[in-house]
DSSP file (Angstrom, degrees, kcal/mol; ACC not computed):
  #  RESIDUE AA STRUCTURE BP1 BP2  ACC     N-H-->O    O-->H-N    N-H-->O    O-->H-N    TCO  KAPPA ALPHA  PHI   PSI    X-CA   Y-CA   Z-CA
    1    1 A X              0   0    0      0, 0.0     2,-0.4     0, 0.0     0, 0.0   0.000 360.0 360.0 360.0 120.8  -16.2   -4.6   54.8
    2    2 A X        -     0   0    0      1,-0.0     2,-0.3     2,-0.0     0, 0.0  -0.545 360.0-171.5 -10.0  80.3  -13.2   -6.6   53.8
    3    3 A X        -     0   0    0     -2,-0.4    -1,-0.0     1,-0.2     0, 0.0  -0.727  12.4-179.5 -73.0 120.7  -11.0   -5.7   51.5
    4    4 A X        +     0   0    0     -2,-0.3    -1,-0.2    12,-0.1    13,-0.1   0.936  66.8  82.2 -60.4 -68.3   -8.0   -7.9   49.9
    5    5 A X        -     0   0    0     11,-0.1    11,-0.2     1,-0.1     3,-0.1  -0.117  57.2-175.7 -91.8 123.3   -6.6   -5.8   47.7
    6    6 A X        -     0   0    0      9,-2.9     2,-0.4     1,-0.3    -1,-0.1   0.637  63.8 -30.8 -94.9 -16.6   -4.0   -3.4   49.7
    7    7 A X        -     0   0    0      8,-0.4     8,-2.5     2,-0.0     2,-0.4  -0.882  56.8-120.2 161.0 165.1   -2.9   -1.2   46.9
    8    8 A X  B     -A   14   0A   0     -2,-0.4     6,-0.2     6,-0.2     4,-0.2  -0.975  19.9-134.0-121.6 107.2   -2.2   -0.9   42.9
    9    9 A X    >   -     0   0    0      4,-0.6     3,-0.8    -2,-0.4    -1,-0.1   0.320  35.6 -94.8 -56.0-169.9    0.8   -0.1   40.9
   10   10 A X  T 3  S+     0   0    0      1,-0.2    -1,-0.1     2,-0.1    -2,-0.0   0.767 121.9  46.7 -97.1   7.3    1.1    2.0   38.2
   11   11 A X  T 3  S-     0   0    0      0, 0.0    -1,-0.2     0, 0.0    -2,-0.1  -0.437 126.6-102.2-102.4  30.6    0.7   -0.8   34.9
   12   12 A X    <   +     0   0    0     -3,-0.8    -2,-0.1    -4,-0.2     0, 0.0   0.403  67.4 164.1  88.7  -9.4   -2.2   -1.6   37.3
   13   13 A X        -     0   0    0     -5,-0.1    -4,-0.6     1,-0.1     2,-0.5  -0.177  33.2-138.6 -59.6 155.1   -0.8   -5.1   39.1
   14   14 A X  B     -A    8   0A   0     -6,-0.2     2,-0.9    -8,-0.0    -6,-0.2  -0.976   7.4-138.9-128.6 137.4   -2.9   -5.4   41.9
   15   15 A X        -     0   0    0     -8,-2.5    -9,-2.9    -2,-0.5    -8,-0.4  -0.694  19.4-174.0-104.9 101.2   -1.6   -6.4   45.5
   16   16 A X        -     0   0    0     -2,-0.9     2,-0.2   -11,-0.2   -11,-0.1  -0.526  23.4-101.7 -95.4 162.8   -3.6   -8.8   47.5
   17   17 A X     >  -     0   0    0    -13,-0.1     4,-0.8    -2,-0.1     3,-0.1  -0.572  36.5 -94.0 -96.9 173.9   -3.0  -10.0   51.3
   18   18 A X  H  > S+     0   0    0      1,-0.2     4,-1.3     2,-0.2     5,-0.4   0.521 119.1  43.7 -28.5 -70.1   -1.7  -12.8   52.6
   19   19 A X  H  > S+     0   0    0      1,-0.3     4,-3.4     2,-0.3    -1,-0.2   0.930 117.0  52.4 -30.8 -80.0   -4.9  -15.1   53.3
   20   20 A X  H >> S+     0   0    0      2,-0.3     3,-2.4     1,-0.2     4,-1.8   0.841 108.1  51.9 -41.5 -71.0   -6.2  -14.0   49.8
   21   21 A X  H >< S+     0   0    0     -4,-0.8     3,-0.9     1,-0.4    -2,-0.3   0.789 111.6  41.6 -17.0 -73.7   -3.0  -15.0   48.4
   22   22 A X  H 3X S+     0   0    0     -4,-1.3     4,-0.8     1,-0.3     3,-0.5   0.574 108.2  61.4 -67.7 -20.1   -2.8  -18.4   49.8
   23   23 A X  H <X S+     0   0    0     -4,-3.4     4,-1.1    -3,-2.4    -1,-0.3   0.738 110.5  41.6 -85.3 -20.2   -6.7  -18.8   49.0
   24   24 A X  H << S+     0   0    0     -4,-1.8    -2,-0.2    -3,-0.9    -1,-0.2  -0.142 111.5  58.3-113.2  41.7   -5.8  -18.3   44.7
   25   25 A X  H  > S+     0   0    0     -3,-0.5     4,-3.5    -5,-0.1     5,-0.4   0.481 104.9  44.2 -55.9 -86.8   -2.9  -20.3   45.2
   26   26 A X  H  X S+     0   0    0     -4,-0.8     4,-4.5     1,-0.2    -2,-0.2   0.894 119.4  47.2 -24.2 -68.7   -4.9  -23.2   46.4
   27   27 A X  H  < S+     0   0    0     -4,-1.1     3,-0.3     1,-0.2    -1,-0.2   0.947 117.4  37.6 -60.2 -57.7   -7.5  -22.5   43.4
   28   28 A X  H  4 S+     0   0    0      1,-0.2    -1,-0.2     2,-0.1    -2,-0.2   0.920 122.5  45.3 -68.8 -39.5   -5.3  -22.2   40.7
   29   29 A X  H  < S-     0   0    0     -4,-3.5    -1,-0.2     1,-0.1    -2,-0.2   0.790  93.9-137.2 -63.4 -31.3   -3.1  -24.9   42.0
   30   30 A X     <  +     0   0    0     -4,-4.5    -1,-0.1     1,-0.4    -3,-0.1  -0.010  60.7 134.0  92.9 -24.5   -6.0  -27.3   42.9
   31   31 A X        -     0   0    0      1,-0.2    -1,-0.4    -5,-0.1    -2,-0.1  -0.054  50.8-137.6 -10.1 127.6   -4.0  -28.1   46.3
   32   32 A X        -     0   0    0      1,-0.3    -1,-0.2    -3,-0.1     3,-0.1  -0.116  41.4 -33.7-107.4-138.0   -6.0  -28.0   48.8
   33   33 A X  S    S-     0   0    0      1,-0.2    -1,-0.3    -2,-0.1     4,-0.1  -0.076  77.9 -96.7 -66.9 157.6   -5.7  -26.4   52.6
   34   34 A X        -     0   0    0      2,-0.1    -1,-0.2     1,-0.1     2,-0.1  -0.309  33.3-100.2 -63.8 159.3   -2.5  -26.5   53.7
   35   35 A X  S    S+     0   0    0      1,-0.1     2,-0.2    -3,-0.1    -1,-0.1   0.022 108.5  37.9 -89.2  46.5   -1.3  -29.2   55.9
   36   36 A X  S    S-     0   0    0     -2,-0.1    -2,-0.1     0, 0.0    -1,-0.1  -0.721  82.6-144.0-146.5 132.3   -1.5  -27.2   59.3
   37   37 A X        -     0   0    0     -2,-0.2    -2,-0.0    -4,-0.1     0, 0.0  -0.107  37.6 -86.8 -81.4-152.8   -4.3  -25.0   59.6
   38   38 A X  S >> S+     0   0    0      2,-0.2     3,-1.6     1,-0.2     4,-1.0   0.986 122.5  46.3 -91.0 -71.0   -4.2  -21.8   61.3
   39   39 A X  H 3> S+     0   0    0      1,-0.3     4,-1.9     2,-0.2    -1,-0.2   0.772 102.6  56.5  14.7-101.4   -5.0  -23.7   64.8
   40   40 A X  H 3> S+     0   0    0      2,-0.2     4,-0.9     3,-0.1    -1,-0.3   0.280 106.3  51.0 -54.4  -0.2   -3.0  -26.2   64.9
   41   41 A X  H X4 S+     0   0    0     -3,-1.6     3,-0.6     2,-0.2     4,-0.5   0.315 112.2  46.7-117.6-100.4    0.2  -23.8   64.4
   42   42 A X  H >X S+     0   0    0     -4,-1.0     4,-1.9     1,-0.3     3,-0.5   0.417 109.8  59.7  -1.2 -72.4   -0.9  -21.6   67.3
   43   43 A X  H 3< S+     0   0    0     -4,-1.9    -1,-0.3     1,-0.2    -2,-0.2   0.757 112.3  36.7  10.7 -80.6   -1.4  -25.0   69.0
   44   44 A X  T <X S+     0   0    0     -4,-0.9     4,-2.6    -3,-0.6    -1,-0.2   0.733 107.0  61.1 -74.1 -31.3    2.1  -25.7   68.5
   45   45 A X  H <> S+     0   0    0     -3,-0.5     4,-1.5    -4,-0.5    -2,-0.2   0.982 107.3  52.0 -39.2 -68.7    3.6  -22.3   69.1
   46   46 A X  H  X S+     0   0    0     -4,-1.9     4,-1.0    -5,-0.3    -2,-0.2   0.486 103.1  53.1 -34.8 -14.3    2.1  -22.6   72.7
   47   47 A X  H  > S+     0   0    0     -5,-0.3     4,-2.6     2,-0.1     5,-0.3   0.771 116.1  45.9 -92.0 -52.6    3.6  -25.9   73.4
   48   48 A X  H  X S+     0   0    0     -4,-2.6     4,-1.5     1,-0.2     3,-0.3   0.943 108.0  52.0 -38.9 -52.1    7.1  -24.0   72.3
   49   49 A X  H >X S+     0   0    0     -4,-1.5     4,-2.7     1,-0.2     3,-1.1   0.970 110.3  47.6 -70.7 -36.9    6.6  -21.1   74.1
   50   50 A X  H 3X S+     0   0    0     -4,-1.0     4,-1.9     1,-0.2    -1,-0.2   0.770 116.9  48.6 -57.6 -21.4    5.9  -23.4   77.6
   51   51 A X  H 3X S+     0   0    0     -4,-2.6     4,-1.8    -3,-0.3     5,-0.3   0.572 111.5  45.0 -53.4 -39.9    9.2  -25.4   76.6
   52   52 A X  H <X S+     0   0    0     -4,-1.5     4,-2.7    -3,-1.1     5,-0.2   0.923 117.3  46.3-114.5 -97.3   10.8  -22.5   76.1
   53   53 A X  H  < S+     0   0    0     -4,-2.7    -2,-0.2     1,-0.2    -3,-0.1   0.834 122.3  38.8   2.3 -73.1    9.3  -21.0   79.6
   54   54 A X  H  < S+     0   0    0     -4,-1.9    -1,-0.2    -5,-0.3    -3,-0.2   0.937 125.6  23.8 -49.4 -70.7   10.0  -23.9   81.2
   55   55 A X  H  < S-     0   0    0     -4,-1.8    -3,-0.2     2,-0.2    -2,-0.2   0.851  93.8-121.8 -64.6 -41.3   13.5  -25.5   80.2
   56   56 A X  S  < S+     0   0    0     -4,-2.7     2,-0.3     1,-0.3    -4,-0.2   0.853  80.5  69.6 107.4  21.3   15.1  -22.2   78.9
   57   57 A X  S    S-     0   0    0     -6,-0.2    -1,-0.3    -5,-0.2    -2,-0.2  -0.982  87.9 -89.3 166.7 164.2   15.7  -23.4   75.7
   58   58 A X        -     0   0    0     -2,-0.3     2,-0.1    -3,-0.1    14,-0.1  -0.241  55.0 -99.6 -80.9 170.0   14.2  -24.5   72.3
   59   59 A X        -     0   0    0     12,-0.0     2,-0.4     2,-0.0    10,-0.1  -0.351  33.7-129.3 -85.2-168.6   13.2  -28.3   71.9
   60   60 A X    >   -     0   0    0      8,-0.6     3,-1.7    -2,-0.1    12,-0.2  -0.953   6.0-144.9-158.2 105.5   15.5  -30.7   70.2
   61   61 A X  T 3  S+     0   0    0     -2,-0.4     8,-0.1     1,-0.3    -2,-0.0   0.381 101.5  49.9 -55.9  -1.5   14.5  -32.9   67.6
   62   62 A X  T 3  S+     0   0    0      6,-0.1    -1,-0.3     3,-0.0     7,-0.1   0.046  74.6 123.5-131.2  28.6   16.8  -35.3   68.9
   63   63 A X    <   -     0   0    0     -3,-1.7    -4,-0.0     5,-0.2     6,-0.0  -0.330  68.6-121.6 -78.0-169.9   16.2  -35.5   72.6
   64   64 A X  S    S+     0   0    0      5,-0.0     2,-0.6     4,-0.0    -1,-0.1   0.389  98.2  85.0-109.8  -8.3   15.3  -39.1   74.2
   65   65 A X  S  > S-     0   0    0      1,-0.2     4,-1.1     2,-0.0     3,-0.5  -0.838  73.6-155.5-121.0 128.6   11.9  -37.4   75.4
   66   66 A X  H  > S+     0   0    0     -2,-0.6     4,-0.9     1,-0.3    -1,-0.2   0.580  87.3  58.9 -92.9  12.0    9.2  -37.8   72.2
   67   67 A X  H  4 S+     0   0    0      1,-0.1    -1,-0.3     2,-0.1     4,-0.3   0.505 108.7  43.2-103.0   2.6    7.0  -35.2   72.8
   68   68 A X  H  > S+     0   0    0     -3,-0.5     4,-2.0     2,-0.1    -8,-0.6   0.619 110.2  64.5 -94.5   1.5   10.0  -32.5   72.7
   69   69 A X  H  X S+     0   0    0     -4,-1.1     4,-3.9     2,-0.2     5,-0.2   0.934 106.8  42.4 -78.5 -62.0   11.2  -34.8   69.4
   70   70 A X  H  < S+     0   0    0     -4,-0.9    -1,-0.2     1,-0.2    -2,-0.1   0.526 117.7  42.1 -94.7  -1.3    8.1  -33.7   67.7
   71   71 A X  H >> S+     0   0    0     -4,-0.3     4,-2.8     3,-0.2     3,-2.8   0.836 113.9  51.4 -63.7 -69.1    8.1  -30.1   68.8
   72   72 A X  H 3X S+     0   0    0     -4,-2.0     4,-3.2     2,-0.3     5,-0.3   0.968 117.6  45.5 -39.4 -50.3   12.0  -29.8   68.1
   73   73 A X  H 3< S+     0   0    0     -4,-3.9    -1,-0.2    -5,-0.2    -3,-0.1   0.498 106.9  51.9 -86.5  24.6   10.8  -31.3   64.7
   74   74 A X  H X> S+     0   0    0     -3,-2.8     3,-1.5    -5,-0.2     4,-1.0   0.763 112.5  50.7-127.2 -80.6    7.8  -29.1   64.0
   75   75 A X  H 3X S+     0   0    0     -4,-2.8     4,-2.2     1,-0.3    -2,-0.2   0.727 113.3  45.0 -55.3 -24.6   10.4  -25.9   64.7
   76   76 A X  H 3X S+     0   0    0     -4,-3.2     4,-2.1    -5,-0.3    -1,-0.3   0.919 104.5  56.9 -86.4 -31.4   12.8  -27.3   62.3
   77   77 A X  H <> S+     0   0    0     -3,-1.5     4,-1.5     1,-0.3    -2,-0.2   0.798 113.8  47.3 -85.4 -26.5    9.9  -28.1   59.6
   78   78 A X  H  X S+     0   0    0     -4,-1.0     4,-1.9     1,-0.2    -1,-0.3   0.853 108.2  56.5 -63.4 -32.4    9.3  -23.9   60.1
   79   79 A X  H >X S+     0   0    0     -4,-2.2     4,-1.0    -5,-0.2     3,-0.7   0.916 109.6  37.1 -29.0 -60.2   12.6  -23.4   59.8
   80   80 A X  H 3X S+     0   0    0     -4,-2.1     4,-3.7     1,-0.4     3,-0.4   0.915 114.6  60.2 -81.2 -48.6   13.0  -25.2   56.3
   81   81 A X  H 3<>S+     0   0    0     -4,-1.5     5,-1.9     1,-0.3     6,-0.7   0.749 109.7  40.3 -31.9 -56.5    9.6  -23.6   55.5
   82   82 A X  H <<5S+     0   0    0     -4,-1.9    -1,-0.3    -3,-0.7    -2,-0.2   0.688 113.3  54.3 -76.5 -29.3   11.1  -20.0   56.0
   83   83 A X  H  <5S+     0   0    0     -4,-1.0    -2,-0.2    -3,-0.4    -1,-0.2   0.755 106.8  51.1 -89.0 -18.7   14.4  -21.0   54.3
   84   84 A X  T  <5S-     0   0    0     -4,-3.7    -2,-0.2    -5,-0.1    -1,-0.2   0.507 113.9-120.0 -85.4  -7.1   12.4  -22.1   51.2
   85   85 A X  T   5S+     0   0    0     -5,-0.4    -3,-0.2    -4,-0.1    -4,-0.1   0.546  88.0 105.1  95.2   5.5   10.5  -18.6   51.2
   86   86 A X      < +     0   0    0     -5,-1.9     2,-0.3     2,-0.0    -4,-0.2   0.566  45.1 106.3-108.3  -9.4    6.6  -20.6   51.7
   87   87 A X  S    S-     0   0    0     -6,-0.7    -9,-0.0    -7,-0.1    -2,-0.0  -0.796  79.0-120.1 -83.4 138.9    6.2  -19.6   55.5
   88   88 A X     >  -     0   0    0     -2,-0.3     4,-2.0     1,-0.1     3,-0.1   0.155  20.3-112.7 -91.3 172.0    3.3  -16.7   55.6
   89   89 A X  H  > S+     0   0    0      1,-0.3     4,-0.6     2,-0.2    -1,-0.1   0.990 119.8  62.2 -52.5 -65.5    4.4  -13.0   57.2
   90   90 A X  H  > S+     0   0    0      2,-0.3     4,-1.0     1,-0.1    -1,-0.3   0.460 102.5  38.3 -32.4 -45.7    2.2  -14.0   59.7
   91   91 A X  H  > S+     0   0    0      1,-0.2     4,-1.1     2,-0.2    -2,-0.2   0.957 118.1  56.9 -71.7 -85.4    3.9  -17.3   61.1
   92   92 A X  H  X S+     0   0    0     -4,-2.0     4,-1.2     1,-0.2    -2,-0.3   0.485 106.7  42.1 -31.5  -9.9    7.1  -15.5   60.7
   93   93 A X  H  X S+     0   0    0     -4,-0.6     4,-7.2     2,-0.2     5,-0.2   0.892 114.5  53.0 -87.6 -77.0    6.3  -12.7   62.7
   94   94 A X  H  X S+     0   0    0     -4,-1.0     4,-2.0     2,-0.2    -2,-0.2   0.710 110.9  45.0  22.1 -91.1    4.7  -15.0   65.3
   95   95 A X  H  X>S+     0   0    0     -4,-1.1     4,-3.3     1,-0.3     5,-0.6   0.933 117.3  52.9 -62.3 -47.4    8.2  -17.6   65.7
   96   96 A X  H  X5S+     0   0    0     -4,-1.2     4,-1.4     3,-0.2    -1,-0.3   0.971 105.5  47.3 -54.2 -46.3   10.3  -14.1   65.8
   97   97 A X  H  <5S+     0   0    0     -4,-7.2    -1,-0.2    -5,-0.2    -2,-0.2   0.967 119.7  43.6 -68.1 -27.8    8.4  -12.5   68.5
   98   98 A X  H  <5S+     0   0    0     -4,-2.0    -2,-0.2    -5,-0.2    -1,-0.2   0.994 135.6  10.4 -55.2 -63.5    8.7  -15.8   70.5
   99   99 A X  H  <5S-     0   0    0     -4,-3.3    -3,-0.2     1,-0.2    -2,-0.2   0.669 110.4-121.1-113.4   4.8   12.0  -16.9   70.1
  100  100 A X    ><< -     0   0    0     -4,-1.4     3,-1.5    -5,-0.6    -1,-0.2  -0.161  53.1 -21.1 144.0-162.6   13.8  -13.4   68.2
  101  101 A X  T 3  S+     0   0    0      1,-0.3     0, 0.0    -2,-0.1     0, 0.0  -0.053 123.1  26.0 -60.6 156.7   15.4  -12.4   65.4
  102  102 A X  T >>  +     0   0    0      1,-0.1     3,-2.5     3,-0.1     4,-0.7   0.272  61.8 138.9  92.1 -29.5   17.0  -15.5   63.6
  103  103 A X  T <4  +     0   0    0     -3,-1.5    -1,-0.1     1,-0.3    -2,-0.1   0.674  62.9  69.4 -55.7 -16.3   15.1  -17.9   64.7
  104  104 A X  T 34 S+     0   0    0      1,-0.1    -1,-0.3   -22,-0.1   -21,-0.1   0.694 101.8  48.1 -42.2 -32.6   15.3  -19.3   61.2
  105  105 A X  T <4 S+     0   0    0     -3,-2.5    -2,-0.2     2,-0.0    -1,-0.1   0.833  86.9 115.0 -85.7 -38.2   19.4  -20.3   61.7
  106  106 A X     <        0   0    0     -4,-0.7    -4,-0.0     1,-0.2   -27,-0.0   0.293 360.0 360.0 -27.4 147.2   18.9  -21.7   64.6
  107  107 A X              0   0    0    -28,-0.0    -1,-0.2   -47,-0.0    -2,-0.0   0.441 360.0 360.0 132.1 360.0   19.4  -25.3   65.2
């Protein structure tokens, strides 16, 4: 059975995971799903990692060719994501094991 709640201090706080997190955010906030689900970011990881495969290098939000424009600018928009603290463990772990440690500075 599913469990959230990963462990308990001792004044009682109780520690939920991610998913759960981000699902009583949403309720308390009234915000609804985020705007990429779970998918759609996999989705776009894979386009990275063939890019990556391919050229040897990350895309570039300012190349001439617009479907690496909107990759390059979908890595940057994890960047920002990561550098404001709001991208999940999960993503991060994800963009590291593709493109390594750092991959937040990049760019």
């Amino acid at each position: 059975m599913y469990n959230p709640i990963h462990d308990e201090d001792e004044l009682g706080a109780v520690y939920v995971d991610e998913a759960m997190r981000r699902y009583l955010s949403r309720q308390i906030s009234g915000l609804g799903d985020p705007r990429q689900n779970d998918d759609e970011f996999a989705a776009c990881l894979e386009r990275v990692s063939g890019f990556l495969a391919k050229r040897g290098r990350l895309p570039d939000r300012e190349a001439t060719d617009p479907s690496e424009v909107r990759l390059g600018s979908w890595l940057q928009d994890q960047q920002s994501a990561e550098q404001r603290g709001v991208l999940c463990s999960e993503r991060r772990s994800q963009l590291g094991e593709l493109i390594g440690p750092g991959w937040a500075a990049l760019g």
